[in-house]
Each structure stands twice: as C-alpha cells, then as structure tokens.
Legacy VTK file of the C-alpha trace (Angstrom):
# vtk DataFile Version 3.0
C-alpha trace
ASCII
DATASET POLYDATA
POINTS 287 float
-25.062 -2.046 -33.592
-23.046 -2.296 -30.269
-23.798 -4.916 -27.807
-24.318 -4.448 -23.625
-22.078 -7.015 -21.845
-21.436 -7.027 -18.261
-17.616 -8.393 -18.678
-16.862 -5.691 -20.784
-18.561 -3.032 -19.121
-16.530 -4.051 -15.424
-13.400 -3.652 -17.152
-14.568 -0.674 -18.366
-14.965 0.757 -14.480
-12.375 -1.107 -13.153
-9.170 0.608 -16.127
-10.917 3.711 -16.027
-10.944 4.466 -12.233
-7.297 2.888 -12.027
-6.335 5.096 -14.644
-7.776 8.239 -12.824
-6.218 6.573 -9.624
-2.597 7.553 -11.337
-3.941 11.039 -11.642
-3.936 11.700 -8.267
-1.362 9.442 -6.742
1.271 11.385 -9.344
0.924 14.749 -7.634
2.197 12.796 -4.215
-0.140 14.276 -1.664
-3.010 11.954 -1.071
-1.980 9.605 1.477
-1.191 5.683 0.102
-3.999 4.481 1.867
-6.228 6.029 -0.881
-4.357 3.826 -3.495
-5.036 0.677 -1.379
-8.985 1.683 -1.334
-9.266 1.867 -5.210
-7.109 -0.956 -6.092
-8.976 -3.119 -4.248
-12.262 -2.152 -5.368
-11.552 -2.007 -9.110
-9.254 -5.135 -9.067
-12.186 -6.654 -7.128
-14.138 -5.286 -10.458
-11.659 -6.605 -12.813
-11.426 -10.388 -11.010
-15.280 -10.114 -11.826
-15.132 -9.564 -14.911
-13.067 -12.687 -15.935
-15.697 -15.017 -13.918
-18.894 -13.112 -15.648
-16.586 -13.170 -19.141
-16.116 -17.033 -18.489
-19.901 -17.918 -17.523
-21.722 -16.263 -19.914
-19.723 -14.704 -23.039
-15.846 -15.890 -23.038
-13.775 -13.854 -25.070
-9.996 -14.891 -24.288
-8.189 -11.615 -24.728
-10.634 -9.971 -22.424
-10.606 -11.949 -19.513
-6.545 -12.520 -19.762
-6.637 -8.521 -19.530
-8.885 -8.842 -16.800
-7.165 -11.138 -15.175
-4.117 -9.442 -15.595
-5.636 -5.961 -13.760
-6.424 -7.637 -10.676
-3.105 -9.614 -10.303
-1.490 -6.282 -10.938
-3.789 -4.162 -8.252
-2.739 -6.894 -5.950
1.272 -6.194 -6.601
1.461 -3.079 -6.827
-0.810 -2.358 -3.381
2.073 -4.855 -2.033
4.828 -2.718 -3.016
2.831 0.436 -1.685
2.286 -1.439 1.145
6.054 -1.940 1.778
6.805 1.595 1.683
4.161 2.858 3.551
6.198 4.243 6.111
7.580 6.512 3.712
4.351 8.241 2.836
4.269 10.638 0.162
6.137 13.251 -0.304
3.623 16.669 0.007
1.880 14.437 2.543
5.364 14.779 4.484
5.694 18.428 4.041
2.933 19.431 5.550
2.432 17.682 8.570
6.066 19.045 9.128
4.563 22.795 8.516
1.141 21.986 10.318
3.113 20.579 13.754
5.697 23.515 13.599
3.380 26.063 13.341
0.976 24.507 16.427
4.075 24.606 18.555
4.919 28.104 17.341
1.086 29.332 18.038
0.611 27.521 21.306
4.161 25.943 22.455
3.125 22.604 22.922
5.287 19.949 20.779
1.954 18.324 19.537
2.568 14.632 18.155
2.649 14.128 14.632
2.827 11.372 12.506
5.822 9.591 11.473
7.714 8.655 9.022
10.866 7.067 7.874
12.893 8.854 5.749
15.006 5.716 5.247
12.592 3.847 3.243
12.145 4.602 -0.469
8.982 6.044 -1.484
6.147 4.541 -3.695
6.522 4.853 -7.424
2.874 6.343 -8.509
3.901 5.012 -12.229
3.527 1.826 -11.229
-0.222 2.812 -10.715
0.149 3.002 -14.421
0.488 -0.881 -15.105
-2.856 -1.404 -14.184
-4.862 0.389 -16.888
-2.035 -0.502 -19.648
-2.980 -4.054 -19.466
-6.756 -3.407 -19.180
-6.522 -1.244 -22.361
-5.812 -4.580 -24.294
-8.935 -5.908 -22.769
-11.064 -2.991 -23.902
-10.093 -3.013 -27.481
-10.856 -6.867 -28.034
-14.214 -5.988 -26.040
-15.062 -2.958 -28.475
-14.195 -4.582 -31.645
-16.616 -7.800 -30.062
-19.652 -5.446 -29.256
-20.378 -4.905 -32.444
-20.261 -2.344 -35.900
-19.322 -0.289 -36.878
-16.048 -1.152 -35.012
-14.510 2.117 -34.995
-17.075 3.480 -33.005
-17.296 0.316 -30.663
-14.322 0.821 -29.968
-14.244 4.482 -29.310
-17.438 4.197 -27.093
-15.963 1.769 -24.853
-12.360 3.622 -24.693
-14.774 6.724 -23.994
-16.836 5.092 -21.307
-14.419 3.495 -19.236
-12.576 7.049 -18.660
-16.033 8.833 -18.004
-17.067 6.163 -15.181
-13.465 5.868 -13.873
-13.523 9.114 -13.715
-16.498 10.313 -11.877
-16.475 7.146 -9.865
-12.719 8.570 -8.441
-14.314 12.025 -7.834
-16.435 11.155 -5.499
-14.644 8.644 -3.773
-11.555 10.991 -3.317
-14.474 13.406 -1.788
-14.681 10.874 1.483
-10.646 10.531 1.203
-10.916 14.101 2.733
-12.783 12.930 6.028
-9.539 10.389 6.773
-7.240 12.785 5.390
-7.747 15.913 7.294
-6.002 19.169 5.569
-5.521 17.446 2.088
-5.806 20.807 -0.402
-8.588 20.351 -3.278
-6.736 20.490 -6.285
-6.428 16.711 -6.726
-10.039 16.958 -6.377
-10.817 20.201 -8.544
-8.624 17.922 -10.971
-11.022 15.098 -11.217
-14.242 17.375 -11.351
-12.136 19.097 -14.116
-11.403 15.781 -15.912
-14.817 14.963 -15.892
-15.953 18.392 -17.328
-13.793 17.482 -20.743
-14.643 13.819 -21.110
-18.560 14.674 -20.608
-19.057 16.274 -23.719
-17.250 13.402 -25.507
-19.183 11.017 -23.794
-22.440 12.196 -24.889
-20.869 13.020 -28.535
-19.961 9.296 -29.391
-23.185 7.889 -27.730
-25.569 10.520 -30.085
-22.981 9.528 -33.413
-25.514 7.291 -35.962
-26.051 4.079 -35.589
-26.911 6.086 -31.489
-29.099 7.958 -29.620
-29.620 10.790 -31.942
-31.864 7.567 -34.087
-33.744 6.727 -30.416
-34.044 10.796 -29.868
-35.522 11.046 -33.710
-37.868 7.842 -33.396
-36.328 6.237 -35.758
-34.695 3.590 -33.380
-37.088 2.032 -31.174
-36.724 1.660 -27.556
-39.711 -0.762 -26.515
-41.058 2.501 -24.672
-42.090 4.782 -26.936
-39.153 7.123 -27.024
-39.100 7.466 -22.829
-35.793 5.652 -22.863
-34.610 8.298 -25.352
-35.625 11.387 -23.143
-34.424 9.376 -20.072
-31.041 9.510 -21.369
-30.938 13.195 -22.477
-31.862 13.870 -19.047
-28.869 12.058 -17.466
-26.617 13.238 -20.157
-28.061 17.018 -19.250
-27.531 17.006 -15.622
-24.427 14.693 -15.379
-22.887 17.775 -17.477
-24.625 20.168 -14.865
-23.960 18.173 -11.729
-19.542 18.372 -12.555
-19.968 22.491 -13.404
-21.667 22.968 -10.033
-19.518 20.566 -8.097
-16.786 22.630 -9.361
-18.378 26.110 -8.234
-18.913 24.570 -4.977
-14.941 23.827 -4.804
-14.465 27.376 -4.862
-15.954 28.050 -1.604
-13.686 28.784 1.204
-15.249 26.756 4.177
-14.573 22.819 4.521
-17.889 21.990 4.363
-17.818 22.835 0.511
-15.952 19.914 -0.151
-18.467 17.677 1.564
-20.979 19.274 -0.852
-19.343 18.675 -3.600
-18.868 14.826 -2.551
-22.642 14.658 -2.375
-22.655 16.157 -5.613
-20.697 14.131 -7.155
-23.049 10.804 -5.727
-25.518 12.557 -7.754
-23.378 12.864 -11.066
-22.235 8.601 -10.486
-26.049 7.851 -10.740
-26.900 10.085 -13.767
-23.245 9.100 -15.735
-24.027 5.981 -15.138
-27.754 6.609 -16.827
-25.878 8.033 -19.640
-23.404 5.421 -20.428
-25.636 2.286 -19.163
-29.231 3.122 -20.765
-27.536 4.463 -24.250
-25.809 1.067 -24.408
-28.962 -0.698 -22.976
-30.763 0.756 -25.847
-28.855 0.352 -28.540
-28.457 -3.394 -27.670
-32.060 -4.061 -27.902
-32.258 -1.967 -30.795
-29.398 -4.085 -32.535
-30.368 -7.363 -31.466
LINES 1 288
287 0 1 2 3 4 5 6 7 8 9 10 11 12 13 14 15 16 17 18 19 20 21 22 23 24 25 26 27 28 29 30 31 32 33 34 35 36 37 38 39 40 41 42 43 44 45 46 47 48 49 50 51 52 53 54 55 56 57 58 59 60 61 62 63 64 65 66 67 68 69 70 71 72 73 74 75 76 77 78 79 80 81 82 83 84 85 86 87 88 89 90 91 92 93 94 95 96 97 98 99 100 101 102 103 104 105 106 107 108 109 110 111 112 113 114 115 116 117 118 119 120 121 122 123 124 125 126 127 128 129 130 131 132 133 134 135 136 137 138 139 140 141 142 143 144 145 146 147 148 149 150 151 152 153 154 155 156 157 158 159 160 161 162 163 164 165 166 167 168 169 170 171 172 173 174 175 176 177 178 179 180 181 182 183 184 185 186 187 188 189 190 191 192 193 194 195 196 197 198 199 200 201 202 203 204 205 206 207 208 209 210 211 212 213 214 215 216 217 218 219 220 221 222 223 224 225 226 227 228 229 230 231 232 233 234 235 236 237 238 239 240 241 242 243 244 245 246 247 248 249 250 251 252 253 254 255 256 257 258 259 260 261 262 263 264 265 266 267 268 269 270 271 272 273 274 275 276 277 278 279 280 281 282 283 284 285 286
C-alpha cells in the first residue's frame, strides 16, 4: 500500500524546505544569512538521509540524490558566502531609506550597514539546484514505497512541499528577530503557500488504498480507529492553524508577526501528524 521509510521521508523535508527556500530568496529582501540557516539544516537532512538509506534500506538513486542535495547546499552557501558583502538588493534599499530618513528626523548621521556595491550579488536560482536534484530522489523513493505507484508517487511529491513548506514558515518567523524591519510578504507568502498545498495534502492521503479506509473501519489501525480520528484532527487544525496565522499577519503591530511564528510551531507539529501518522498507518496496514 505505501511504505514509511525514514530515508525517504528526510529527503522529503530536506527538497521541500530548499524548494520553499527559493521562494523567498527570489524576491531579494531577506538577508543571505537566512539562506545559510536553511541550507545547512536541510543539507544536514539530506547527508542523513544517504547514511539511514545505506544502513537500513539502500536504494541507489535515492541516496545519490541525497547525496547530491547536501554537496549542493554546501556550494551554493559558498558562493553566497562570497558575495555576502553585496547583500540583496531590497535589503540595500532600505537601510538606505531607513538611515536617510533618521538623519532627516533627528540630524544625526546614524551608522548603517555596509555594503559593496562592487561585488556581484547572489544568484537566488542557484537556490534552485538543490531541490532539482532531490526531485530525482523522490520519484525513485515513491515508485519504491509501494502501489499503486501513481499515488506513491504523488504522496511523496505532495508531502515533501507541505513539510518544506510549513517548516520555512515558521523558521522565516524568527528570521524577523535578526532581521529587524523585513516587510511580511515573504512571510504572508509562505502561510499562503501552505493554505493551497493543505487541501492537497489531505486529498491524496484520504484517496483509496488511504485514510478514508482507516476513517471507514475498513483499514485497521491496531487502535481501534483512534489513529484514524488522530489524523483528522491534525489534518483539521493544520488547515485552521495557516488561516489564522494569516489573519494574524494582518495586524498592524510587530508583535503579530511573533504570533504568527508561534502559530506556525503549532501547525509544524499537527502537519507533521498529518503526513507522518497517515503514512505510519498505512504502512502497518500494508505490511
């Protein structure tokens, strides 16, 4: 029916967030620092992946994509590394406006940061290599997790964009507290993001052989349906959590955005319900 394995599922995290990394590093206002956070986490994820892959359940395709993520993490945070001094370029813009409108208010020529025009800035495409090579890896996972392979396949294509996706949400809600005057909209984007691949999500998880069968009784789950109403529950409020985290966006004061970060923890633990216990579930049911 489909299968639960731990490789498969840390690539999964690891293309998905990357791939909602080039989301916001291609509107060029989030600072590069934000891009050297995730890439190291999820190409952390990804080097995991190929030693779990290798220990337990080897599937060559899988871990050369793996492999292939984290080597890439590691040269493309070298290259944004290099042109750090350049920064990005809305990043630029308005600590230019911010600093000339302190010395307009107050005439004090108030230090601001720095940078060098000289030096070319980062290519956010290149955030785009990442996830390219780690799609390779998800397809030869989906068509191994078992049938029917279509929807294998479409649950783990799915799943890795709904993790990497709320995942990047809330971690680009902290960005904010090292980034001071960053707008929202890279982060009304994400919450936005997650609000369309929810639905879909919980669509291809409830599509027979799935948790419509657990819901109905007539797939098991060891616990006499709990599993089943678990899940629902998690699916519910995931879908709940995002359309609140996105009212609380529209509120004026700062301190909105550090509710919607706590939010958003909130929505990682339930998505994660969703996606992990449905899979879970349908492993044991399979087996």
């Amino acid at each position: 029916m489909i299968s639960l394995d731990i490789a498969t599922f840390l690539l999964q995290w690891a293309t998905g967030g990357l791939l909602f990394l080039w989301v916001t590093t291609r509107r060029r206002e989030v600072s590069v620092g934000y891009g050297w956070l995730l890439r190291g986490t999820y190409g952390l994820m990804a080097a995991g992946a190929v030693v779990v892959g290798l220990r337990y359940d080897p599937l060559l395709v899988r871990e050369l994509s793996a492999a292939g993520v984290a080597v890439a993490c590691a040269v493309v945070t070298w290259s944004s590394w290099r042109r750090r001094a350049a920064g990005v370029a809305k990043q630029r813009e308005r600590v230019q406006v911010r600093s000339a409108r302190v010395t307009e208010m107050t005439g004090i020529d108030r230090a601001e940061q720095k940078f060098d025009d000289s030096v070319p800035e980062f290519d956010p495409r290149l955030d785009l290599i990442a996830p390219a090579i780690g799609l390779v890896g998800l397809l030869a996972g989906g068509i191994h997790a078992g049938s029917p392979v279509w929807l294998s396949v479409l649950r783990t294509l799915v799943g890795a964009a709904f993790l990497g996706c709320v995942s990047d949400a809330m971690l680009l809600g902290h960005w904010y507290l090292t980034q001071p005057g960053l707008p929202r909209a890279p982060l009304l984007e994400q919450v936005k993001w997650l609000q369309r691949i929810w639905p879909v999500e919980v669509l291809v998880l409830l599509i027979p052989p799935g948790m419509v069968g657990v819901l109905t009784g007539n797939i098991s789950d060891q616990y006499g349906g709990m599993l089943g109403w678990f899940w629902l529950a998690c699916a519910i409020t995931t879908g709940v959590l995002a359309y609140v985290t996105r009212l609380a966006l529209k509120e004026r004061y700062y301190s909105a955005v550090m509710a919607a970060t706590g939010l958003l923890y909130l929505a990682i633990l339930t998505a994660f319900g969703t996606d992990l216990v449905a899979r879970a579930v349908l492993s044991q049911a399979g087996a």
